[in-house]
N, C-alpha and C positions, 0 to 999 in steps of 0.2 A: 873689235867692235862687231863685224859678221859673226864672230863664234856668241856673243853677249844677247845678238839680235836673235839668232837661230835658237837660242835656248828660251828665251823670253819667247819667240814663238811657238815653241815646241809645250812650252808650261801654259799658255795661255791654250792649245788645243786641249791639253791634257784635259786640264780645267770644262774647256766645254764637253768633251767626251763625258769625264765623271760629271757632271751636271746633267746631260742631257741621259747618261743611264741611271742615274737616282729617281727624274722626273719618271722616265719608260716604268722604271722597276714599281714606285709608290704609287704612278697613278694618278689621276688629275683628284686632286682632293676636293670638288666640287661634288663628283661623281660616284665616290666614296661608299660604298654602302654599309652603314654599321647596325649590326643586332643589338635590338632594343633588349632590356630584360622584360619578361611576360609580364603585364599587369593583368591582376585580376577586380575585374570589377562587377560589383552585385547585378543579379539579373534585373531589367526597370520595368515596367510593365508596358505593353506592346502601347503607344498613342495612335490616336487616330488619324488614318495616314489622307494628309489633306491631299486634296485633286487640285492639280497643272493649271493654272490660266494660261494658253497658247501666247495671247495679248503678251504677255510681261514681257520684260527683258532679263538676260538670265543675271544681269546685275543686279535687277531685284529680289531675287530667290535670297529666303535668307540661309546663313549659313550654316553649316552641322554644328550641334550642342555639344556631343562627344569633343574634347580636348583630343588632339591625336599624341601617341607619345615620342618623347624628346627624345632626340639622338644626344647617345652619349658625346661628350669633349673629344674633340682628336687628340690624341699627344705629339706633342712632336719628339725627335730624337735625331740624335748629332749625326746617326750612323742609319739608310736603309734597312730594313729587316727583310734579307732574299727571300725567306720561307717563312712567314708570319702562321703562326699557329693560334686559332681559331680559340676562344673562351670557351668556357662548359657553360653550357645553358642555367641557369638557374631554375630551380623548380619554386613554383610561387607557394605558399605556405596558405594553405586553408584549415577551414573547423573541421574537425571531423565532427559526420551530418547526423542532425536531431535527429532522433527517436522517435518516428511519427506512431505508432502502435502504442495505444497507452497499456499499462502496465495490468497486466493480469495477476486478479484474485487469486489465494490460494483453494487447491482444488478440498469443494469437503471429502473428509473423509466416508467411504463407507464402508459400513459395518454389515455383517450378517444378518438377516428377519432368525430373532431365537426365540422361542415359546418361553412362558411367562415362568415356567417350572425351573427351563434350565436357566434364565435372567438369573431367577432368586437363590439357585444354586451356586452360578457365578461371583453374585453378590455374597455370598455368605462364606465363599474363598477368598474373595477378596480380603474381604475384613479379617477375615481373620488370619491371612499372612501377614496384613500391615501392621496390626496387634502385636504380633509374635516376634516379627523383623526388627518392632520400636521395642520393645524389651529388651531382646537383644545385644541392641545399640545401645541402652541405655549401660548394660553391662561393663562398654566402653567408656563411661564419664567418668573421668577423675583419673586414667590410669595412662601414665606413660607409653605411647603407643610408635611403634616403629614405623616407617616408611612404607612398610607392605600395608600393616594395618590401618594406617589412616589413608592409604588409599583406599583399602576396603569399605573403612568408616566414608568416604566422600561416597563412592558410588552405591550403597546402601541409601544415604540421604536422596540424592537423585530421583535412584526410581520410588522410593516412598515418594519422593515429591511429586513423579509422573504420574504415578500410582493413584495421589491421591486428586489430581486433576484430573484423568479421567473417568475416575467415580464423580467427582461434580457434573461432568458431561453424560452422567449414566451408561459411557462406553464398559462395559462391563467385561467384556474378554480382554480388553487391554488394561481395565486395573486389577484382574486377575493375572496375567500373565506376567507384570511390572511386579507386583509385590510379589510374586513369586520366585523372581531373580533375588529382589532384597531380603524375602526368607532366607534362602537356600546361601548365600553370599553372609548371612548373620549369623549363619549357624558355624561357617569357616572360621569366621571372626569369633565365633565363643571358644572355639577348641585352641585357636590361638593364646588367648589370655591366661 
């Protein structure tokens, strides 16, 4: 019965040792302190910050509007954790920020001051390579044309097409220099056929 008593007391210290080192080790859970994840919340605009009556009682103050945020749930668990390793922070998920600068026009272009002589000289190369390049090209309808050639035939189209917008703009060195790609690119294209 002394040996029965001696172990019943020996298991009942045992018991308060690990009990009182689980409390030491976790800590008073009152006291606890857990990280919040970051809230983020929109900026408010500054109110106007009222002035102290000395008079009141600080019972009357009312209270902050701001919610404060909630500490997470404790867990509990069967087993102390000696060396508790700490969460990774959460990074809070924003817009990426508008665009305060509104959007610039495209820049015009500019062109050279040319005398009215060479104008009408440019003008008169122009046309007549657009002429010459859509002939051409016309040589191309109807006939079976390979992968080098119809790529030919596209970019031929193209700059007659650039070609021929910037004769509508009276840009005259650029529907000279445009159609003159698609001449010289229609002439490849004829020795092809």
């Amino acid at each position: 019965m002394r040996r029965t008593l001696k172990l019943a007391v020996s298991a009942l210290g045992m018991c308060v040792v690990a009990a009182s080192l689980s409390v030491f080790c976790a800590g008073c859970a009152q006291n606890k302190v857990h990280a919040a994840a970051p809230v983020t919340v929109p900026p408010v605009p500054p109110s106007p910050v009222p002035t102290q009556d000395t008079s009141k009682s600080p019972a009357s103050i009312p209270a902050p509007t701001t919610p404060a945020p909630a500490n997470p749930a404790t867990s509990t668990t069967s087993s102390p954790n000696l060396n508790p390793t700490p969460d990774s922070p959460k990074k809070p998920v924003t817009a990426p920020p508008a665009s305060t600068e509104p959007e610039r026009p495209a820049a015009p272009q500019i062109s050279p001051q040319i005398s009215a002589s060479d104008q009408s000289q440019l003008q008169q190369q122009a046309n007549q390579y657009v002429a010459t390049a859509s002939e051409n090209l016309h040589k191309a309808d109807g006939r079976d044309l390979n992968a080098a050639q119809k790529d030919m035939v596209d970019k031929i189209r193209d700059w007659l097409d650039q070609a021929q917008q910037a004769i509508q703009t009276s840009d005259w060195e650029r529907a000279k220099n445009l159609s003159q790609k698609a001449y010289r690119l229609s002439l490849d294209l004829v020795k092809t056929l």
